[in-house]
C-alpha positions as CSV (number, residue, x, y, z in Angstrom):
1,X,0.0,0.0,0.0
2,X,1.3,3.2,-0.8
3,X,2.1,5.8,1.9
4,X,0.9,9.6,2.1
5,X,-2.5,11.1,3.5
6,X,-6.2,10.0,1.9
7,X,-8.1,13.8,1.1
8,X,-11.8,13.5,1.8
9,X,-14.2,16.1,0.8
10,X,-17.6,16.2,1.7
11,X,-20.4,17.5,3.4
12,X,-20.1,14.7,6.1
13,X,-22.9,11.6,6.7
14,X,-22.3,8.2,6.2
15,X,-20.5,7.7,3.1
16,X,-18.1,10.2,4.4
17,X,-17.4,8.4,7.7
18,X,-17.2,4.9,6.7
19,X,-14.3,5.7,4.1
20,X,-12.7,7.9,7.0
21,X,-12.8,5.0,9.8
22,X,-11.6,2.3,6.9
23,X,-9.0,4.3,6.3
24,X,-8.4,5.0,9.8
25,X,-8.1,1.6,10.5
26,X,-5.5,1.0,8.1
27,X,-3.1,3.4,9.6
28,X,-3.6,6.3,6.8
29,X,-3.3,9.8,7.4
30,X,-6.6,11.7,6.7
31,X,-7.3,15.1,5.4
32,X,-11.0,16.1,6.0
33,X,-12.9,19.4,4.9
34,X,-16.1,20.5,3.8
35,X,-17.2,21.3,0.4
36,X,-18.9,24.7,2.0
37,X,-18.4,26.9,5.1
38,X,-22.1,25.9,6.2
39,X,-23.2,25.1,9.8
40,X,-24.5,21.7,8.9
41,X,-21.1,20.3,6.9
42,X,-19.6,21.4,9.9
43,X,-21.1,19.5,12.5
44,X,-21.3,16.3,10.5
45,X,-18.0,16.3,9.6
46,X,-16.7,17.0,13.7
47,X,-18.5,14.3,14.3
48,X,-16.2,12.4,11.9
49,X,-13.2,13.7,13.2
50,X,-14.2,13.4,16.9
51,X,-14.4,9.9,15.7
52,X,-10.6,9.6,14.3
53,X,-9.5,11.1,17.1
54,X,-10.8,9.0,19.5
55,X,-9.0,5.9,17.3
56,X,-6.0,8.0,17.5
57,X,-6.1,8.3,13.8
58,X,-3.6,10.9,12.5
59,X,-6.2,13.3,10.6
60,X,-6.7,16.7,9.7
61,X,-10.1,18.8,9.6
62,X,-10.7,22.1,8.5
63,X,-14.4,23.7,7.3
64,X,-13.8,25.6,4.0
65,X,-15.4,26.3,1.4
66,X,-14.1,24.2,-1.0
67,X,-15.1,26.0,-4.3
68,X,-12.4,28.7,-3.3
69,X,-9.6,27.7,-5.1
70,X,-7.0,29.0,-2.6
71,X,-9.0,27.4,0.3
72,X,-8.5,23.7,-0.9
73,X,-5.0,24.4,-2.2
74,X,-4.0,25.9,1.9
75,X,-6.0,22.8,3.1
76,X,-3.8,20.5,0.7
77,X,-0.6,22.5,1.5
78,X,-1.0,22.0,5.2
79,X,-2.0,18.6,5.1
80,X,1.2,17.5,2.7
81,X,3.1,19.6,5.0
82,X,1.8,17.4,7.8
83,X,1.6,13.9,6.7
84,X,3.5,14.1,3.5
85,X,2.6,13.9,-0.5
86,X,-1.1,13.3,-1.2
87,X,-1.7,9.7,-1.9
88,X,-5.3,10.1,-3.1
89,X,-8.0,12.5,-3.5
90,X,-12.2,11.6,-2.4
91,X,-15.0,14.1,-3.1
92,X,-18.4,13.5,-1.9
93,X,-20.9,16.1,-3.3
94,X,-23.7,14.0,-1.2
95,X,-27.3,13.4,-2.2
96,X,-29.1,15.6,-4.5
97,X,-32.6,17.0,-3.2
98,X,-35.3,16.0,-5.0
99,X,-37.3,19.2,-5.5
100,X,-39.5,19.4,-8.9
101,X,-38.3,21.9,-11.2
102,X,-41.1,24.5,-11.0
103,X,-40.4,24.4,-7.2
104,X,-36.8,25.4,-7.3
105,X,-35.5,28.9,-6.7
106,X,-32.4,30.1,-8.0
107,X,-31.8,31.2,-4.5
108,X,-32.1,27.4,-3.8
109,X,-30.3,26.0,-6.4
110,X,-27.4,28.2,-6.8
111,X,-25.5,27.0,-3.6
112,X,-26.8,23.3,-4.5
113,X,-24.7,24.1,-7.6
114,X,-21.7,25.6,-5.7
115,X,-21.5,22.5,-3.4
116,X,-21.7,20.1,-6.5
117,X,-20.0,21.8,-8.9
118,X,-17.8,24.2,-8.5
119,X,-16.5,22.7,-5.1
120,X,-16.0,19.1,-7.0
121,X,-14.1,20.9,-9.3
122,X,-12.4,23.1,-7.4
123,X,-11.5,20.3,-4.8
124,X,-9.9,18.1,-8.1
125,X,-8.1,21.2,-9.4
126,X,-6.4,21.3,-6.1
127,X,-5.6,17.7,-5.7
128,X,-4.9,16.8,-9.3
129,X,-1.3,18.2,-9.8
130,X,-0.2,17.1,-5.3
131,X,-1.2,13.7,-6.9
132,X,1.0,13.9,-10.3
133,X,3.7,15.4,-8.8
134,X,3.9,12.3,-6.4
135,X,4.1,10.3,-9.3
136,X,0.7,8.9,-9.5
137,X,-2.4,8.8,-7.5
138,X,-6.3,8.5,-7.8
139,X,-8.8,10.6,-7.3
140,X,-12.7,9.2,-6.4
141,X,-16.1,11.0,-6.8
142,X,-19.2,9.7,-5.0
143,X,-22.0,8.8,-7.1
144,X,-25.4,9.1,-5.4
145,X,-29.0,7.7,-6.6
146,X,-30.5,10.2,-8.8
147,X,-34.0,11.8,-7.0
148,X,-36.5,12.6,-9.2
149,X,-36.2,16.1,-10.7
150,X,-34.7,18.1,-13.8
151,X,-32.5,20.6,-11.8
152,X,-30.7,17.4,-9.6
153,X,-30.8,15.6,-13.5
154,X,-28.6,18.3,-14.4
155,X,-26.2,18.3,-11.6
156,X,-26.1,14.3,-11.5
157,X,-25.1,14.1,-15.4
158,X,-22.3,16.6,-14.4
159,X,-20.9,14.5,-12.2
160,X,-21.2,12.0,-13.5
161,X,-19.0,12.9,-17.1
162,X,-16.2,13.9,-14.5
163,X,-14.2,11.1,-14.0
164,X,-14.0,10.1,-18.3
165,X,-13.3,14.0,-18.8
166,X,-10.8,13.9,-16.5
167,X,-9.5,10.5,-17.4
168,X,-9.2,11.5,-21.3
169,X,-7.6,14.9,-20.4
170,X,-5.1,13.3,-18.6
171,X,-4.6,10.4,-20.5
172,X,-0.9,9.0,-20.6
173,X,-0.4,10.4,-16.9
174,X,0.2,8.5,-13.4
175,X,-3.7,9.6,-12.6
176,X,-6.6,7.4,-11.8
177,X,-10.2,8.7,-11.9
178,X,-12.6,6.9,-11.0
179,X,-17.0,7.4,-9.9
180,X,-18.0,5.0,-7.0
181,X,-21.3,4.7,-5.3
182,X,-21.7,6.5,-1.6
183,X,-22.3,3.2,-0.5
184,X,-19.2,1.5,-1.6
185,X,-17.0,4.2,-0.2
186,X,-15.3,2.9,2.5
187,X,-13.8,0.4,0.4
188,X,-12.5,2.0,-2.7
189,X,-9.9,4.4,-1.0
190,X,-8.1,1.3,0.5
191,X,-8.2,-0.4,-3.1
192,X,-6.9,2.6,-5.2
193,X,-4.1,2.4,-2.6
194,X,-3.3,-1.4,-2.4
């Protein structure tokens, strides 16, 4: 298994935590932040790390707003600095709503947009070259269900082009992308690293 810290972003839950404790339990260093600076990321991911810290898991948390490009390249820098080169790169952009079209306003559906966009891809813009310069690494997106809806339609098909895009822009490079289910998350980390 290779060495270096795991980067999870996300706005906390389940997914979130059972990739964080597997990875705990394999003795890897953990970077943790939110996707946004919102009181509800917050708490569920403090719960996380309140978690690795009481399995004395080496980990770092922060509550940023991910789609700020400086933010998640400070959070990176410090946890490099910390634990050593990024090893691999999660983002969770958690479950979509399901809100019908005519029901959504843009007030509404602008920071659902923020969080599951531009964070994702702020988040992989940050991590992409730490990973590369290591000489190789992976970064994973979490693939939710799709809810019912045309607005969460828009944001899942998004996502889920990512990891190809990415894949095919970086083609002939030490890069891995990959989409996994929420629900499988606690075990792909460990086997992008083994």
């Amino acid at each position: 298994m290779s060495t270096g810290p795991v980067v999870l972003f996300g706005p906390g839950g389940e997914p979130l935590r059972a990739a964080a404790l597997a990875l705990a339990q394999a003795g890897r260093p953990i970077g943790l932040a939110t996707l946004a600076a919102s009181q509800q990321q917050e708490f569920a991911t403090a719960s996380i790390a309140n978690e690795l810290w009481a399995l004395g898991a080496d980990h770092l948390h922060r509550v940023l707003d991910a789609a700020e490009p400086t933010a998640a390249r400070a959070f990176l820098a410090e946890l490099e600095d910390r634990f050593g080169p990024l090893a691999a790169c999660v983002i969770d952009p958690g479950a979509l709503p399901a809100i019908a079209f005519d029901e959504w306003s843009i007030d509404e559906w602008l920071p659902l947009a923020r969080q599951h966009l531009a964070a994702v891809l702020a988040a992989a813009c940050a991590a992409i070259p730490l990973l590369e310069r290591r000489g190789g690494g992976t970064l994973l997106l979490a693939r939710h269900p799709l809810p019912a809806g045309a607005a969460a339609a828009v944001l899942h098909a998004a996502l889920g082009a990512l990891p190809g895009a990415l894949a095919a822009e970086y083609a002939g490079r030490p890069l891995r992308f990959a989409a996994v289910e929420a629900s499988r998350l606690s075990a792909e980390p460990l086997a992008a690293l083994g």
